[in-house]
C-alpha positions as CSV (number, residue, x, y, z in Angstrom):
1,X,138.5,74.4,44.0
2,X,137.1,71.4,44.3
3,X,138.3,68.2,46.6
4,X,138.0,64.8,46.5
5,X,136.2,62.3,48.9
6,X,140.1,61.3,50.5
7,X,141.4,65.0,50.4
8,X,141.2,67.9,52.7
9,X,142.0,71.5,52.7
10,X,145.3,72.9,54.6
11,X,147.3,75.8,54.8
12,X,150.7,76.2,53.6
13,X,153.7,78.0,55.4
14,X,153.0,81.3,54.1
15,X,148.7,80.8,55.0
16,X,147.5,80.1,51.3
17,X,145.2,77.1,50.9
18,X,146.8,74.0,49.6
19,X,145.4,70.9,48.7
20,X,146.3,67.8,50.5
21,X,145.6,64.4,50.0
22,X,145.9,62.0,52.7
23,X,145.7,57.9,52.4
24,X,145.6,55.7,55.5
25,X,147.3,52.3,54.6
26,X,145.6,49.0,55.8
27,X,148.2,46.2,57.2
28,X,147.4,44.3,54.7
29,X,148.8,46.9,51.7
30,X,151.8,47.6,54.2
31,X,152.6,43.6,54.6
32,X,152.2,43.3,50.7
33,X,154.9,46.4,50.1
34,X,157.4,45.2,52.4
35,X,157.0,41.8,51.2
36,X,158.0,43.3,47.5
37,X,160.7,45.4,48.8
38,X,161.9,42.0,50.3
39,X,161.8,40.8,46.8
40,X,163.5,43.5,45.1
41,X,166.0,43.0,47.6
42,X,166.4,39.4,46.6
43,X,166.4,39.8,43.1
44,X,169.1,42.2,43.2
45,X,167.9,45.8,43.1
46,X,169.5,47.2,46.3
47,X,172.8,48.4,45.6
48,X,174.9,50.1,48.1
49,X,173.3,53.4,47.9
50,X,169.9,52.7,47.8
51,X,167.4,51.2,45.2
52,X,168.3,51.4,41.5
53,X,166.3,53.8,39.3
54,X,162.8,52.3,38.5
55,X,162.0,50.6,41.7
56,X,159.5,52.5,42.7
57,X,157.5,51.7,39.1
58,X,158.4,47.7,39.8
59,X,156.9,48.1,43.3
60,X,153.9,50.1,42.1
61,X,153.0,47.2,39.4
62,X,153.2,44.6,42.5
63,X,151.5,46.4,44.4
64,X,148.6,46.8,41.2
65,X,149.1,42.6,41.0
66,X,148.2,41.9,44.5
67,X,145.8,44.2,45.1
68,X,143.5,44.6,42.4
69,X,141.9,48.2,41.9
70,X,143.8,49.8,44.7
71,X,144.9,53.8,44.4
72,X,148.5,53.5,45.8
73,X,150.8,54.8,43.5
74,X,154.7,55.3,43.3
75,X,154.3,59.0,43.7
76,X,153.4,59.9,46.0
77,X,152.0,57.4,48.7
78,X,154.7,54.8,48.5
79,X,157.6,57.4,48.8
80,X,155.5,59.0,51.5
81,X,155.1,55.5,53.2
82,X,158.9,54.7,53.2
83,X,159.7,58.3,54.4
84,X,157.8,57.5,57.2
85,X,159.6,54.1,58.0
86,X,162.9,55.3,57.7
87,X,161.8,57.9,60.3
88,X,160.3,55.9,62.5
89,X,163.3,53.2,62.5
90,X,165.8,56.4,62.9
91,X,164.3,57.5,66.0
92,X,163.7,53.8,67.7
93,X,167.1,53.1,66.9
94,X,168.4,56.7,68.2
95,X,166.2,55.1,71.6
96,X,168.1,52.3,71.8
97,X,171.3,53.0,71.4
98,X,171.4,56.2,73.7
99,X,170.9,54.3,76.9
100,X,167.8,56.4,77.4
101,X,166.3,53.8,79.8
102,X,164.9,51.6,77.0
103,X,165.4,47.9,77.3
104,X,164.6,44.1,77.4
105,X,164.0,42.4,80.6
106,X,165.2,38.8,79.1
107,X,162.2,37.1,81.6
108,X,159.6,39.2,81.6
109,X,158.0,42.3,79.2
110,X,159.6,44.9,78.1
111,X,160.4,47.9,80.2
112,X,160.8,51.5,79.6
């Protein structure tokens, strides 16, 4: 089996090798996303349940138009990317709202 120069071995549940491949995102590639999910947003392809079908292709061509010769692709490192958002908003926002000793001090930094 052979693996590429961004791709490592791992094991799956049941112990058989899988292969994985793993992308780190720069700020700048996460600033340009969000910035054409804004954009989507704007142009009216959020509906109430979500994005309408084909969003993931419009945000894959920005992404290709801003960033010449860059590997993202809709599938799967932008759905992996936006996974990852929604869980890292779910749990700050489960913090904050659960008075579990998270806040703002409204003069000084914030405290945990």
């Amino acid at each position: 089996m052979e693996s590429g120069g961004s791709s490592s071995l791992g094991l799956s549940k049941k112990g058989k090798k899988t292969e994985r491949n793993r992308r780190a995102w720069t700020p700048s590639e996460e600033k340009v996303l969000i910035g054409l999910m804004k954009e989507l947003v704007m142009n009216g392809w959020k509906t109430e349940n979500g994005f309408k079908p084909g969003y993931l292709l419009k945000l894959e061509a920005g992404m290709f138009k801003s960033l010449p010769g860059t590997d993202i692709c809709a599938s799967p490192h932008i759905t992996s990317r936006i996974t990852i958002w929604k869980r890292f908003h779910g749990s700050l926002q489960t913090m904050l709202n659960n008075n579990s000793g998270i806040g703002i001090k409204t003069r000084t930094l914030y405290h945990i």
